[in-house]
N, C-alpha and C positions, 0 to 999 in steps of 0.2 A: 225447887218447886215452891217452896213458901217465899221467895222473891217475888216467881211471878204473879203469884197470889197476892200478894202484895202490892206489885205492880196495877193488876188487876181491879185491885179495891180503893187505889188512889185515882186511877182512870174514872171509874166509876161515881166519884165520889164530886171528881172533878166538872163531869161529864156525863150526869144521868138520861138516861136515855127516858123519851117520851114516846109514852102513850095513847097512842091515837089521837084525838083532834083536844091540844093541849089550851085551843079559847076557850076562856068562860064560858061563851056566853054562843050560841049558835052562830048567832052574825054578831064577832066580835071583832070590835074596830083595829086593836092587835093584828090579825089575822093578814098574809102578803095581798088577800084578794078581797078588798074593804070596802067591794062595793054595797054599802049598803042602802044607797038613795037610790032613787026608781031608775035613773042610769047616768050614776056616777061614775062612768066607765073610767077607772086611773090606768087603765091600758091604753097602749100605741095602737090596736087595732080593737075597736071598742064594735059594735051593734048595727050601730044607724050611718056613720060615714065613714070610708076606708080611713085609717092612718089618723082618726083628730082624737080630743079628749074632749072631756064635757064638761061642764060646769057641775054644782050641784041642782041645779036646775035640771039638765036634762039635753043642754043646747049646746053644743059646738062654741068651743072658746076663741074669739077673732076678733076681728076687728072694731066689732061692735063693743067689744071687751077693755077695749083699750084704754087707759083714764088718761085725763083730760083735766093737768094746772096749771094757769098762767100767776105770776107774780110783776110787778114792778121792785128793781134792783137797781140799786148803787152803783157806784164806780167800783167799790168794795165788792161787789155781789153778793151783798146783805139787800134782804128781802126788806120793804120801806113801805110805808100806808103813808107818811109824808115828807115832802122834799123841801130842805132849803131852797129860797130861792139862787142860784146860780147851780145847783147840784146836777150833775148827769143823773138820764133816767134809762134803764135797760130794761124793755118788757119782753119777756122769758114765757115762753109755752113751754110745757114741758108733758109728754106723752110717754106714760109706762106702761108696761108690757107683762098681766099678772099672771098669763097665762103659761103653762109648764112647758112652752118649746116658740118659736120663730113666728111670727106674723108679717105675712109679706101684704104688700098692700101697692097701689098707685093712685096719685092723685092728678089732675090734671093742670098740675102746674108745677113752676118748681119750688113752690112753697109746701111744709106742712102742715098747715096751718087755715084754712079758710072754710068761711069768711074770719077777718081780723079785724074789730074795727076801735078806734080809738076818740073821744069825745069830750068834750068839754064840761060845762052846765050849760053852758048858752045853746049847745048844739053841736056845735063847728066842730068838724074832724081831723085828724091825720087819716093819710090814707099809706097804703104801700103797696109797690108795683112788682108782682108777679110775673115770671116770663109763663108761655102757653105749652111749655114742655110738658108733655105727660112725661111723670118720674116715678120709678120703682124704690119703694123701699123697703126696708126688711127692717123688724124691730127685731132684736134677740131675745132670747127666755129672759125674764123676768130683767130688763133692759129698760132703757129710757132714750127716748129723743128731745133734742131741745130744737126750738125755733127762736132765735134771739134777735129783736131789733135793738140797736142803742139808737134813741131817742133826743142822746145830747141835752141840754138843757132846754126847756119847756116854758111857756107861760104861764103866769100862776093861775090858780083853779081849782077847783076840784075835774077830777078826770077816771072814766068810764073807762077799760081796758076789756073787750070779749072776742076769744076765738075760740072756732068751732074746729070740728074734725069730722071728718067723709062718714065715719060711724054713728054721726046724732050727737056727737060729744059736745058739749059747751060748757064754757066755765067763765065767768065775769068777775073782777075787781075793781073798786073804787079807789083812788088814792089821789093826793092833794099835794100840790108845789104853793111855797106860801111867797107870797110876795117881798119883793125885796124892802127894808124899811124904807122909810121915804122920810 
């Protein structure tokens, strides 16, 4: 008997049981059910649409959600603001996913990326050619996509790099190949 008494008070001891609603605080963030924004629904079947999650806003997490950075990279795929001249140039979109499960999306072409457009000072562009495939894509939870042109070596300049995304996303950078000495 006094074993299990024992037993009993090391359980216990181990493992104290709780009483009643063990948050601070009424709506505490602790708590498995933390909704406490106007409908930060953290559930898979939340209010307002079958099966999505919400922001803290209140809005269905998608595509609109999705961020939106492009850089210029090296032959290294080191990020670069400027380029010797003779150096390769690799402009990199890159598209994450912060939302807590899959975003499927299509765009109408088979780029991820557009508009893309690349610019001098003077003006004068690159451009790049898209096929007119509508293409399904799927980001994963909290994932990334890239869109990568290698550019090869460039003219010197300063140079404009912005792509957009079906969502409203934009993002621009500036970066500079220097002339070769003379």
């Amino acid at each position: 008997m006094r074993l299990l008494l024992l037993l009993l008070a090391v359980l216990l001891a181990a493992c104290p049981p709780t009483l009643g609603d063990d948050d601070d605080a009424a709506d505490d963030d602790d708590a498995s059910d933390d909704d406490d924004a106007a409908d930060d629904d953290d559930v898979s079947d939340d209010d307002d649409v079958a099966d999505d999650d919400d922001d803290d806003d209140g809005t269905p997490c998608g595509v609109a959600d999705l961020l939106l950075r492009v850089e210029a990279q090296d032959s290294n795929g080191v990020q670069q603001a400027v380029f010797g001249a003779g150096e390769s140039v690799t402009l990199v979109g890159q598209l994450s996913n912060i939302c807590p499960f899959d975003v499927a999306f299509e765009t109408s072409s088979g780029c991820l990326l557009e508009p893309w457009t690349l610019t001098n000072s003077s003006g004068a562009g690159e451009g790049r050619g898209c096929d007119d495939a509508i293409t399904p894509w799927n980001l994963g939870e909290e994932a990334m996509l890239f869109d990568i042109v290698e550019m090869g070596t460039m003219s010197p300049g300063a140079w404009t790099f912005t792509a957009g995304f079906l969502g409203g996303q934009s993002d621009t950078i500036t970066f500079e190949v220097v002339a070769p000495p003379s």
